[in-house]
FILO-457278 format. One record per residue (C-alpha): residue number from 1; residue in three letters; y, x, z. Coordinates in steps of 0.02 Angstrom, whole numbers. Layout:
FILO-457278
num residu Y X Z
NUM ALA Y X Z;
...
This chain:
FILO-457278
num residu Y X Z
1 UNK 5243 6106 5743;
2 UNK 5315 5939 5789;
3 UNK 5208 5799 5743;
4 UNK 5288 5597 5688;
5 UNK 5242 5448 5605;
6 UNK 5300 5294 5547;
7 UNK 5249 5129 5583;
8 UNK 5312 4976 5450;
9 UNK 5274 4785 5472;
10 UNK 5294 4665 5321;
11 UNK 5359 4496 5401;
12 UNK 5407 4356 5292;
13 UNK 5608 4375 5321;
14 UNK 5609 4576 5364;
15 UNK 5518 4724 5332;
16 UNK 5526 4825 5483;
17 UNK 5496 5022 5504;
18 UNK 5519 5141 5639;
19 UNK 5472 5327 5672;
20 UNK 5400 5381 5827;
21 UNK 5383 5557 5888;
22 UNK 5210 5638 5965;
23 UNK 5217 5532 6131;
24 UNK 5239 5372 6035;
25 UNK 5449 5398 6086;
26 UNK 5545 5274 5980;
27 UNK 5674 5405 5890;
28 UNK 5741 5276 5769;
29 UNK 5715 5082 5691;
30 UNK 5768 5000 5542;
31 UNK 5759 4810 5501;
32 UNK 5766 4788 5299;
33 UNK 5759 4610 5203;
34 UNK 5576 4602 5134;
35 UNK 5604 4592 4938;
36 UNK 5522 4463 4817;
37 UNK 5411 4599 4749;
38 UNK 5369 4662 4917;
39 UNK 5366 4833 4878;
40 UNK 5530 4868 4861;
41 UNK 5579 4813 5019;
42 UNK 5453 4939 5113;
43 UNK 5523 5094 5016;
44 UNK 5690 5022 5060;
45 UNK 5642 5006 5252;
46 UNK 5556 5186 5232;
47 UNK 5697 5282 5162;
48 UNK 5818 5198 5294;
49 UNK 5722 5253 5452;
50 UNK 5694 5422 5380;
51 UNK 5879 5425 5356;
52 UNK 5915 5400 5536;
53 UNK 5796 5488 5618;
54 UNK 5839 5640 5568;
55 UNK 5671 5699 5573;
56 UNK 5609 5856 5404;
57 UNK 5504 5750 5325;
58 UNK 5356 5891 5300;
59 UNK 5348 5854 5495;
60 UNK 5299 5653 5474;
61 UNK 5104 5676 5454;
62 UNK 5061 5474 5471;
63 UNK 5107 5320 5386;
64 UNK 5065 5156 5451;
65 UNK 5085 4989 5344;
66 UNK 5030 4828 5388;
67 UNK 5076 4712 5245;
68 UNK 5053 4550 5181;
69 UNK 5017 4599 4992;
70 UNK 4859 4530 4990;
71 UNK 4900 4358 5098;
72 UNK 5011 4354 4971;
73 UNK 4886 4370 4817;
74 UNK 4781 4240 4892;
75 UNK 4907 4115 4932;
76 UNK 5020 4135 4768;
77 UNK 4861 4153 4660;
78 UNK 4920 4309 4588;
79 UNK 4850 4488 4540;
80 UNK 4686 4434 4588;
81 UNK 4529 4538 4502;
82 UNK 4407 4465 4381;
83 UNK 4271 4413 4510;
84 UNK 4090 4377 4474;
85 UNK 3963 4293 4628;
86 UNK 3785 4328 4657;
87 UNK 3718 4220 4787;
88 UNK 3526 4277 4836;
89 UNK 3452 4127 4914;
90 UNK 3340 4002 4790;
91 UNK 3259 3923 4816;
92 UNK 3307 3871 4959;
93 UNK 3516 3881 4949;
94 UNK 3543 3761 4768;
95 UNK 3621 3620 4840;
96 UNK 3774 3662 4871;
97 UNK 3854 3777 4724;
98 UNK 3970 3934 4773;
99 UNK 4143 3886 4777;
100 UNK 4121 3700 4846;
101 UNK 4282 3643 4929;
102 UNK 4409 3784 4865;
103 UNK 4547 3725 4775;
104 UNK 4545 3684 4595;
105 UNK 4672 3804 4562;
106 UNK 4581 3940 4631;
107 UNK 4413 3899 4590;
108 UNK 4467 3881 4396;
109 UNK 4520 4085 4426;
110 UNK 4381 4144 4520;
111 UNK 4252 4023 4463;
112 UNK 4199 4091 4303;
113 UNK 4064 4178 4331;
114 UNK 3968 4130 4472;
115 UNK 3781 4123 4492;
116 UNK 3624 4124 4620;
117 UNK 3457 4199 4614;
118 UNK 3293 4202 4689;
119 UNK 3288 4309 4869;
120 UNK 3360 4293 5035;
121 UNK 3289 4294 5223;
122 UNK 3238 4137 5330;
123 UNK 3346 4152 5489;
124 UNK 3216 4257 5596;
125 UNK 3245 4385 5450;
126 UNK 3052 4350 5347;
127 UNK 3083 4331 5165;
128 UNK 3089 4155 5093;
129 UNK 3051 4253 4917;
130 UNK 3045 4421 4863;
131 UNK 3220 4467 4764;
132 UNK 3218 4415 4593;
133 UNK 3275 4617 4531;
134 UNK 3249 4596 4348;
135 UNK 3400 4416 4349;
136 UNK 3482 4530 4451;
137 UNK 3493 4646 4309;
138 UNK 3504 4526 4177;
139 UNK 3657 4446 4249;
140 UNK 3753 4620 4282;
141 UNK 3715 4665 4076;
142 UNK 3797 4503 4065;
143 UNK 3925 4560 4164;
144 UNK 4001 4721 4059;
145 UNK 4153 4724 4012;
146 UNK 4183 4555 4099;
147 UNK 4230 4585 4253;
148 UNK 4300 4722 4387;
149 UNK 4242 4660 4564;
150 UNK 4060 4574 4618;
151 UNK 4026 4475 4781;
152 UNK 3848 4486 4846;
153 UNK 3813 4362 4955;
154 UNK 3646 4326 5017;
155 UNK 3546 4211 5147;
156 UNK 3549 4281 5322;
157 UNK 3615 4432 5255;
158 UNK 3676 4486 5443;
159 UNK 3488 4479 5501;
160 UNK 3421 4574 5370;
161 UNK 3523 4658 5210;
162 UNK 3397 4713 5117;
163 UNK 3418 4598 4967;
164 UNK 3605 4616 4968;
165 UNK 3607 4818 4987;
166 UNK 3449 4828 4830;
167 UNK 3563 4684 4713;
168 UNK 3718 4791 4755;
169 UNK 3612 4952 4676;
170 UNK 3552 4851 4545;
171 UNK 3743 4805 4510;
172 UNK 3809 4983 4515;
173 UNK 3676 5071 4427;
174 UNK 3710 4961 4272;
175 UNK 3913 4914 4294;
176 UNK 3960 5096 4360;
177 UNK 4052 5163 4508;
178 UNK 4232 5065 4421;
179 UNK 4168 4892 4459;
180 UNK 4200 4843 4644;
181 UNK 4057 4789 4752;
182 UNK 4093 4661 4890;
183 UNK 3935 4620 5020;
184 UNK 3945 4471 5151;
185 UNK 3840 4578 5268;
186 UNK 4012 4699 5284;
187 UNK 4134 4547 5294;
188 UNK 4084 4391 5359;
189 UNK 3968 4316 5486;
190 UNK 3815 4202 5498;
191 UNK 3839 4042 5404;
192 UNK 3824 4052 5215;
193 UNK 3956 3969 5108;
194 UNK 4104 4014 5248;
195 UNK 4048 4185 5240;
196 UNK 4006 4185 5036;
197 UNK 4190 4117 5034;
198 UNK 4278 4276 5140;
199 UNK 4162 4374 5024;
200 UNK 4243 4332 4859;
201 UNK 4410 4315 4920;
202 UNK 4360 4502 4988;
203 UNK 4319 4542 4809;
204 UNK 4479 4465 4737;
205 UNK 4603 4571 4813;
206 UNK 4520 4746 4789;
207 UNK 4635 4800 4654;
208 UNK 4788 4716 4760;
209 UNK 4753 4848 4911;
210 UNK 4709 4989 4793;
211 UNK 4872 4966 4698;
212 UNK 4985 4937 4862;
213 UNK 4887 5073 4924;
214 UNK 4941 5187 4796;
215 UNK 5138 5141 4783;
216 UNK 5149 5168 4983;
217 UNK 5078 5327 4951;
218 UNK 5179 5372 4809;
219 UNK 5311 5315 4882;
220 UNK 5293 5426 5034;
221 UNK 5289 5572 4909;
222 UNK 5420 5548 4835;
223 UNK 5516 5564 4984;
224 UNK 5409 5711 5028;
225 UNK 5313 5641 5151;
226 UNK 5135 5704 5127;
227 UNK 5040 5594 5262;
228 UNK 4899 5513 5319;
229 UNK 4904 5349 5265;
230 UNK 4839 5201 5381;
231 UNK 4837 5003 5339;
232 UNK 4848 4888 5487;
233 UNK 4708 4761 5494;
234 UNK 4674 4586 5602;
235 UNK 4607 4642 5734;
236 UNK 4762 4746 5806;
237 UNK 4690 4917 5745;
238 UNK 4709 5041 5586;
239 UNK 4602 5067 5456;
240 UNK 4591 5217 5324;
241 UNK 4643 5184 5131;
242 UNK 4455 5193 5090;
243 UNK 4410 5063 5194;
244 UNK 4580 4990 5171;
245 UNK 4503 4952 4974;
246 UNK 4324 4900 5009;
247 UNK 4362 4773 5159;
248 UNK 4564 4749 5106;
249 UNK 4523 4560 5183;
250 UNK 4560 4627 5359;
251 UNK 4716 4659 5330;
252 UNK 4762 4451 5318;
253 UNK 4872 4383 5463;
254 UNK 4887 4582 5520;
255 UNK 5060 4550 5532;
256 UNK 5031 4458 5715;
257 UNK 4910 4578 5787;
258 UNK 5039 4710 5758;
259 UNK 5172 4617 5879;
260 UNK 5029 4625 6002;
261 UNK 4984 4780 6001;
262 UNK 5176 4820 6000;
263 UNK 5213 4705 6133;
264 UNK 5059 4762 6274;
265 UNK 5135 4960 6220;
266 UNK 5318 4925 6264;
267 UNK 5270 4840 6438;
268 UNK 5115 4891 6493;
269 UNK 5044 4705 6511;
270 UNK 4860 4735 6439;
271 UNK 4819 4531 6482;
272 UNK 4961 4421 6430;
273 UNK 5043 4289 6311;
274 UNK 5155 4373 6163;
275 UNK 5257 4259 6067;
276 UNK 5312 4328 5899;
277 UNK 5484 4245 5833;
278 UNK 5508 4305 5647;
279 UNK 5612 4229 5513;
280 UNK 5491 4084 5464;
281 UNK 5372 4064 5583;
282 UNK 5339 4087 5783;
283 UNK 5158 4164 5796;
284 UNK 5091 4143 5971;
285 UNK 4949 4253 6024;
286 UNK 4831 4318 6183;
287 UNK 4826 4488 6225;
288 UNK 4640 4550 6304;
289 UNK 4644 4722 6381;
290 UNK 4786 4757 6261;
291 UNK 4674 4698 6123;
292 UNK 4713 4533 6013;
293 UNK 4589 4382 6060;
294 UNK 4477 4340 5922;
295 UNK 4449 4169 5843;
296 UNK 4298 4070 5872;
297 UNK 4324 3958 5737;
298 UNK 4306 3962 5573;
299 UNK 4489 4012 5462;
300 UNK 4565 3927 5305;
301 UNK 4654 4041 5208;
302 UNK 4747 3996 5059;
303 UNK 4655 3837 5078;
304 UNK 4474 3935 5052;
305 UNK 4362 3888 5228;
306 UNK 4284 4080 5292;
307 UNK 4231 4137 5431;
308 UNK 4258 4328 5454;
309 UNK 4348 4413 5596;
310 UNK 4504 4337 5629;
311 UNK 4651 4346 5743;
312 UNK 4655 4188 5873;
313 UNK 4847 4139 5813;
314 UNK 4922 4001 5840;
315 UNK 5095 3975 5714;
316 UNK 5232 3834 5710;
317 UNK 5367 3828 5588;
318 UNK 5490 3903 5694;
319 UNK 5604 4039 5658;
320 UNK 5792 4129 5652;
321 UNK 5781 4058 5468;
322 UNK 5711 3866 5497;
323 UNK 5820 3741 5413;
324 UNK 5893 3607 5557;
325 UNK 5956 3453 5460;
326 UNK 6079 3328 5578;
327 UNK 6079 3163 5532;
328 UNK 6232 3033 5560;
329 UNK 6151 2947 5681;
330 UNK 6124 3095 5803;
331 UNK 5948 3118 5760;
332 UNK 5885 3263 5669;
333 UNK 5753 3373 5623;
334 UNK 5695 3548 5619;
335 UNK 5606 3644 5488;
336 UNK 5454 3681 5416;
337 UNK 5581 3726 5279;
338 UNK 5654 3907 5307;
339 UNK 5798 4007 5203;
340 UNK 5680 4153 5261;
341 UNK 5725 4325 5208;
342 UNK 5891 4252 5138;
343 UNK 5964 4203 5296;
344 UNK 6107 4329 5284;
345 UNK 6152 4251 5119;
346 UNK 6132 4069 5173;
347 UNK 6144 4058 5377;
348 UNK 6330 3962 5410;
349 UNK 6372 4115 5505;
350 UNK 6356 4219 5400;
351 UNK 6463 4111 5292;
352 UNK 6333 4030 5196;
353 UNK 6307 3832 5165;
354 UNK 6140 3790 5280;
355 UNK 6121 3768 5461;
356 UNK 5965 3851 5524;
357 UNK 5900 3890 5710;
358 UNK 6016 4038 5714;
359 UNK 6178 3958 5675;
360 UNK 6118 3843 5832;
361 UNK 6099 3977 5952;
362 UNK 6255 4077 5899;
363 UNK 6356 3911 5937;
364 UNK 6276 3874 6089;
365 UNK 6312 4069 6143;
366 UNK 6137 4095 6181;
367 UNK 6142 4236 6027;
368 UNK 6287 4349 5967;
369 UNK 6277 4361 5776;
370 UNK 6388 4360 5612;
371 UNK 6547 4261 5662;
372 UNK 6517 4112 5791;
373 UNK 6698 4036 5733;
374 UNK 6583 3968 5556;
375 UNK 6498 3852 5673;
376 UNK 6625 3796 5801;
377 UNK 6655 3629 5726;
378 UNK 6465 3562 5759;
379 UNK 6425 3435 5897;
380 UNK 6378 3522 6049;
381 UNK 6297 3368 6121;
382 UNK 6187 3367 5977;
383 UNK 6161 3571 5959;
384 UNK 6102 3566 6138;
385 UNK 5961 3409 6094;
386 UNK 5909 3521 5950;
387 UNK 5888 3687 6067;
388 UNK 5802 3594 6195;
389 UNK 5675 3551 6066;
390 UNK 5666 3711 5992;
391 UNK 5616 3787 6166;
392 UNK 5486 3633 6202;
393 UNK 5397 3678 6037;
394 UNK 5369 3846 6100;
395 UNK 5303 3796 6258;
396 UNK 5198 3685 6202;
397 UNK 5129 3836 6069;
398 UNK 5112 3928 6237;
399 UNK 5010 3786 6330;
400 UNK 4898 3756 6197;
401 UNK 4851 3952 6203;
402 UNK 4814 3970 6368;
403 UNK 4671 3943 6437;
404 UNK 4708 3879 6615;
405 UNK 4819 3777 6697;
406 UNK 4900 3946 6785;
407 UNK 5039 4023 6748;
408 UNK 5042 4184 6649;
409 UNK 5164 4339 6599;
410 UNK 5259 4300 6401;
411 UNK 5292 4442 6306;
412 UNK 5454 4398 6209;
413 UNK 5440 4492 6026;
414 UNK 5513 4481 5848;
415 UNK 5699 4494 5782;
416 UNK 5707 4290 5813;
417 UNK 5662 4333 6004;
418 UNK 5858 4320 6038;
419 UNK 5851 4144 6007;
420 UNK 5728 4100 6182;
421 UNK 5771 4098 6362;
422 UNK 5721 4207 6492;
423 UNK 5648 4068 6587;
424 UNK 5494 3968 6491;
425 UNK 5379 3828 6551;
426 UNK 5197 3903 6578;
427 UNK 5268 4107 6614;
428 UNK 5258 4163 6784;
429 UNK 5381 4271 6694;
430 UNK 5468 4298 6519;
431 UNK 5473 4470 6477;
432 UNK 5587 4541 6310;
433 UNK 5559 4722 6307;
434 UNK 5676 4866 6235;
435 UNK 5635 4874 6044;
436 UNK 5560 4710 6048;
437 UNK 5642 4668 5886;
438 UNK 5514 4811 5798;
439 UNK 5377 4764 5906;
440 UNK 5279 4744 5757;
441 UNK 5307 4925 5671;
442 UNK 5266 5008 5837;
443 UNK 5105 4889 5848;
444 UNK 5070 4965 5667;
445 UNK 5115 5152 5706;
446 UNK 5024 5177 5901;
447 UNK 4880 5079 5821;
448 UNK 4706 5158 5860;
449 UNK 4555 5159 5719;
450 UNK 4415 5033 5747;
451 UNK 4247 4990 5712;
452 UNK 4171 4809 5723;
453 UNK 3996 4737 5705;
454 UNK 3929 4587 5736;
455 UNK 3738 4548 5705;
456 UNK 3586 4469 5747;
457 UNK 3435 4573 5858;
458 UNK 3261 4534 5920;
459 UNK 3261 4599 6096;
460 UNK 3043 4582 6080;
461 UNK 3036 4730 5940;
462 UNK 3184 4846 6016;
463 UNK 3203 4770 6191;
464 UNK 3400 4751 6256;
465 UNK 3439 4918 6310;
466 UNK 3396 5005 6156;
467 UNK 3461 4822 6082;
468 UNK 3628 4862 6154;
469 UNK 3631 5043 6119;
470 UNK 3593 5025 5931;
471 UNK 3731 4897 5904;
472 UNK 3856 5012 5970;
473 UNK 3793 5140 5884;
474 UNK 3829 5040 5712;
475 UNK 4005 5001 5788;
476 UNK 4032 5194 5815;
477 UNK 3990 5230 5627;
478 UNK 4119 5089 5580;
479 UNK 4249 5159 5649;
480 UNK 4224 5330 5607;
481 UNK 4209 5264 5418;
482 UNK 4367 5202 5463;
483 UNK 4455 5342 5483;
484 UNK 4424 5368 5678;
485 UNK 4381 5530 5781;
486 UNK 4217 5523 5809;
487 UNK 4242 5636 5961;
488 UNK 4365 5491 6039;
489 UNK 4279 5327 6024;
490 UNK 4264 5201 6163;
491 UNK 4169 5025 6182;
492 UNK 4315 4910 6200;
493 UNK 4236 4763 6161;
494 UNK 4043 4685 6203;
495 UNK 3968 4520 6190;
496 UNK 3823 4465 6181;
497 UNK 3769 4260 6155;
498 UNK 3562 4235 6161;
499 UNK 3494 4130 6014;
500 UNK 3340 4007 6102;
501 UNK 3322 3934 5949;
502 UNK 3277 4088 5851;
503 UNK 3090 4174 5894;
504 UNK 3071 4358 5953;
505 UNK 3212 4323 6119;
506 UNK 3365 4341 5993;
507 UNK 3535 4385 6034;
508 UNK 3711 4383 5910;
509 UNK 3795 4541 5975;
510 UNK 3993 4579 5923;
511 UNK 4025 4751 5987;
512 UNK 4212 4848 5929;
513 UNK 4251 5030 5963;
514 UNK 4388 5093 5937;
515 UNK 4460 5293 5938;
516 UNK 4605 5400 5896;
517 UNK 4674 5457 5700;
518 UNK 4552 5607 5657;
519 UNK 4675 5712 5612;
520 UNK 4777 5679 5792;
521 UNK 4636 5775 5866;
522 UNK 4662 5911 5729;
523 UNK 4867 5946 5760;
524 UNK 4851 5933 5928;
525 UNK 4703 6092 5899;
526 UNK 4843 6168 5783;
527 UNK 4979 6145 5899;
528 UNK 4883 6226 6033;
529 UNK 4818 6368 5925;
């Protein structure tokens, strides 16, 4: 029996969703207008490619969704749990309170309940105090019936867990398997309040995922689509609903990675430059042996400082949507405001009142779309200024990524990708592959299953080849707790950075693996059988 999938991308002007058959074969793609709510516009996009593919639906067996429900949560302040923080550190981490620095807004929601207790591990991983169990205990009694979600977060917790993994028990064993337990080990890395931050932003959105979780899947069924359900996350792979709940911070900025991923599949460039054009925004990212680049720097999202794995993105306010205002004078500007997923309704042509970055390249002939006639009165002279401009910001986007002086391939991607030239400043060449418009869908749908750790070791009790070994080993069990095969798993990413200042010859090790879909490995047994 056949086996397809579908692959949908959230953007903020479309939703876009495509089904692909057993060798990834693009058999049809659908662009829909993503919907206030969000949800509606996925089940829109869903029902649409179904539609015209053609394809029974008891023959789609996976369902890819990368989404921005829970950038959304974080950014618009909404649906967020009832969130209580333990940090294990005193007392040697009191000066600085949790939550320091995050907006007032947000702190006032997720600030309620915060506290910190005796424990935590000096940076060579000895104890600074044993963990305080019995405030531990206190403070969860305290908790019933208060709140739905904890973040644990606990000095040096990547060294050594210990304290987090016995407060988390502590937690559970009195709250009950309902409340959600967040730990900074899982999430973020070394540095306390960045990572105590991404911890309790992690805790936040649990019941965001699990709900968006559930109306994808619903959704699905209702079309009778019984599949495997996958959630895209940052770092250009998929992850299962399971893990989709507990870590549902990965999915933030998943959107990007997708293109990617999308982009090195439809041309076979594993090493290049892909530059996203959406609606809103122009996301401009590296590709590494068909793998996103990571960030090295800490990430602000929703104005809250972490510093968990992230996506190295650079984004300008650039899009098919952007507002350009023309002043009398000649002058004018463009953006950051966008019309976004209502530029149907409000681009001039499609006989709406505002001119955006569209409208500019439909009267310059450089795109065909909705009726060029609504914009033949503009100033050429000036349209052309304004285009020039357009295509400087994205070169300079493109310079500012790259990390020599020599030229390198650009992947063209996104539905604003019609907008750019086929010649760019900084390519050695500009490349807009077929389908480029649903780069990000296929990025979602041919998406492998990974694993990611990143920790501290002391080579003098292990030594580095059993160093190495172990941490890959941990990276192996990640991504089979993803949802990976654990007979397909491969190493695809190692580094290792030595620590002089830390005793015992100390390293910080990042390894990823990633692997197929489990349940690839068990149609393609079927299908053979």
């Amino acid at each position: 029996m056949a086996s397809y999938r579908i692959g949908i991308d959230v953007g903020g002007t479309h939703t876009d969703a495509v089904l692909l058959d057993e060798n990834y074969k693009v058999l049809a793609e659908k662009k829909s207008t993503t919907t206030e709510d969000v949800s509606s516009g996925i089940y829109q996009a869903m029902k649409q490619v179904v539609l015209a593919s053609g394809v029974p639906v008891e023959e789609i067996h996976h369902a890819m969704l990368g989404t921005t429900h829970c950038t959304n949560a974080i950014v618009e302040r909404k649906r967020l749990n009832k969130v209580a923080a333990i940090r294990i550190g005193a007392p040697a981490a009191m000066a600085i309170k949790p939550l320091v620095g995050v907006p007032d807004d947000l702190r006032n929601i997720l600030g309620k309940h915060l506290y910190i207790v005796r424990g935590g591990n000096e940076f060579d991983g000895r104890e600074i105090v044993p963990l305080d169990e019995e405030r531990i205990r206190e403070i969860a009694e305290e908790l019933e019936g208060q709140v739905d979600s904890v973040a644990i977060t606990s000095v040096f917790s990547p060294v050594s867990n210990e304290h987090e993994t016995r407060a988390a028990a502590i937690v559970n064993e009195v709250l009950g398997d309902d409340v959600a337990l967040s730990l900074s080990s899982e999430i973020g890395n070394v540095g306390l309040l960045e990572r105590e931050n991404a911890t309790i932003l992690n805790a936040a959105i649990v019941d965001v995922a699990r709900s968006t979780a559930e109306g994808f899947t619903k959704a699905l069924e209702q079309e009778g689509i019984h599949a495997d359900v996958f959630f895209g996350q940052n770092d250009g792979t998929l992850m299962s609903v399971e893990y989709t709940v507990k870590y549902p911070i990965l999915t933030i900025a998943c959107g990007p990675t997708n293109s990617l991923r999308g982009a090195a599949y439809l041309t076979e460039h594993p090493d290049a430059l892909v530059v996203d054009v959406g609606g809103t925004t122009t996301d401009v990212g590296v590709l590494v042996a068909s793998f996103p680049r990571q960030s090295s720097l800490a990430v602000e999202i929703g104005g809250v400082r972490t510093n968990f794995r992230m996506p190295d993105i650079s984004s300008i306010g650039l899009g098919g949507g952007t507002v350009v205002t023309l002043h009398e004078d000649g002058s004018f500007q463009i953006g950051p405001e966008s019309v976004g997923y209502r530029l149907a309704e409000k681009g001039l042509v499609f006989g709406g009142d505002t001119l955006t970055a569209t409208d500019v390249a439909v009267a310059l002939g450089i795109a065909q779309l909705g009726d060029p006639a609504l914009v033949s009165h503009l100033d050429e002279a000036v349209l052309k200024n304004v285009y020039t401009k357009m295509v400087e910001m994205v070169e300079e986007t493109i310079d500012r990524m790259k990390t020599s002086a020599d030229e390198v391939p650009v992947i063209l991607v996104g539905g604003g990708s019609i907008l750019f030239p086929a010649e760019l400043k900084g390519a050695s060449q500009v490349i807009k592959p077929v389908n480029s418009g649903v780069a990000n869908a296929i990025g979602s749908a041919i998406s492998q299953v990974s694993g990611q750790i990143e920790k501290i070791f002391k080579t003098d009790e292990l030594g580095r080849e059993k160093k190495l070994e172990l941490a890959k080993q941990l990276a192996f069990d990640e991504a089979i707790t993803a949802g990976a095969d654990p007979d397909d798993l491969v190493i695809v990413d190692l580094e290792e950075v030595p620590l002089s200042y830390l005793p015992g010859n100390a390293s910080k090790i990042r390894v990823k693996a990633a692997g197929g879909l489990l349940s690839d490995r068990k149609i393609a047994e079927t299908n053979i059988l």
